[in-house]
C-alpha positions in Angstrom: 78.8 127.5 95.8 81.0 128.7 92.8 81.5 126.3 90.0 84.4 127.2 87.8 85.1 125.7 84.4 88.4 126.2 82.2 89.2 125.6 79.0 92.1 125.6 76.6 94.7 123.5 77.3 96.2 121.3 74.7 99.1 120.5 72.8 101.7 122.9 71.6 105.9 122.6 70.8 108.0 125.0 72.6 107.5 128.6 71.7 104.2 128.2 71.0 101.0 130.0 72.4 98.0 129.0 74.1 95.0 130.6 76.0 93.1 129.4 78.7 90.1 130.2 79.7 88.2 130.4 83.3 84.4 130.8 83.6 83.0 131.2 86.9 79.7 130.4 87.7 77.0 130.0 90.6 77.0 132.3 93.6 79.8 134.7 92.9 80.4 138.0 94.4 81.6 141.3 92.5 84.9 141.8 94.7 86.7 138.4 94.0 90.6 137.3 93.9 90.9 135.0 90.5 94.1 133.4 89.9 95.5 130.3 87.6 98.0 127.6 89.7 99.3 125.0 87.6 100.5 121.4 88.7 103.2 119.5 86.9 103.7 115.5 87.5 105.5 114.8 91.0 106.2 118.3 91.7 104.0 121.1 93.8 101.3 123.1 92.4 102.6 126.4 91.9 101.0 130.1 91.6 101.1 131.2 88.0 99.0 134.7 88.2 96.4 136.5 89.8 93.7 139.1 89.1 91.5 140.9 91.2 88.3 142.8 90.5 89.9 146.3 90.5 92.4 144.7 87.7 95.6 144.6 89.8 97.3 141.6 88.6 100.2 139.5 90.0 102.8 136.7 88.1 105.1 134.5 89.3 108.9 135.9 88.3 109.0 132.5 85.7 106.2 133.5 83.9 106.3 137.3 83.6 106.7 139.2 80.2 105.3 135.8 78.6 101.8 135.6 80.3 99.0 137.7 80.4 96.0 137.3 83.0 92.9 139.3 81.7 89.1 139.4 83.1 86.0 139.8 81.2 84.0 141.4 84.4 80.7 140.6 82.7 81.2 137.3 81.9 83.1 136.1 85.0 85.9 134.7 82.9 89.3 135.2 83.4 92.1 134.4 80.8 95.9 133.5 81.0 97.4 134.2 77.2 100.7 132.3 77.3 103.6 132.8 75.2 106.9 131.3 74.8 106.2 128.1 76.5 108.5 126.0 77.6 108.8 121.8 77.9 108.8 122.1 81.9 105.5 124.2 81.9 104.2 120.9 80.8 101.2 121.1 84.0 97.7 120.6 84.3 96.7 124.3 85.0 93.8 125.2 87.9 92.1 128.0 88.2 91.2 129.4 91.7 88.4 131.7 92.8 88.3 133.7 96.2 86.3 136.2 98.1 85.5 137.1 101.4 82.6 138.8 102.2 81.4 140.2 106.3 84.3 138.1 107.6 83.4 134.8 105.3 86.0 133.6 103.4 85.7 131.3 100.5 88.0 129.8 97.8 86.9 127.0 94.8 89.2 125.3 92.5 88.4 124.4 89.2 89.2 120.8 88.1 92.1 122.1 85.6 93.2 121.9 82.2 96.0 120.0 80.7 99.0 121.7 78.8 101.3 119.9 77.2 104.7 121.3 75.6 106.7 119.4 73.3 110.4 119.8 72.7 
């Protein structure tokens, strides 16, 4: 089992910043897929960015040039820096772990953060 456990979220007006933190603990493997999904009210959860161990990092088109995803290897965190927010990223944000290992696929959500941009 993987437990992950993120932190961050708040409160912020439009343009503002926040990080988010992701720590990942329990039985995780070296070669993992980390990303962050985010959930607004009534709608779908939607991908936000990924990371992978090798540092090869993926965001969706809405959120590029304003978010960063970054790993500290050692401490099984990940991070999402976000900048520029906007009202409609108003979501609770997940984070999502995933390996596969000898054919074995696994993937853990994290119970999510909530962030909250004012107009």
């Amino acid at each position: 089992q993987v437990q992950l456990v993120e932190s961050g979220g708040g409160s912020v007006q439009a343009g503002g910043s926040l990080r988010l933190s992701c720590v990942a603990s329990g039985d995780t493997s070296d070669n993992v897929y980390m990303a962050w999904h985010r959930q607004a009210p009534g709608k779908e959860r939607e991908f936000v960015s990924s990371i992978i161990s090798d540092g090869t990092t993926n965001y969706a088109d809405s959120v590029k040039d304003r978010f960063t995803i970054s790993q500290d290897y050692a401490k099984n965190t990940i991070y999402l820096q976000m900048n520029s927010l906007k009202p409609g990223e108003t979501a609770v944000y997940c984070c999502r772990y995933f390996d596969g290992n000898g054919g074995v696929y696994r993937t853990y959500w994290g119970q999510g953060t909530q962030v909250t941009i004012s107009s």
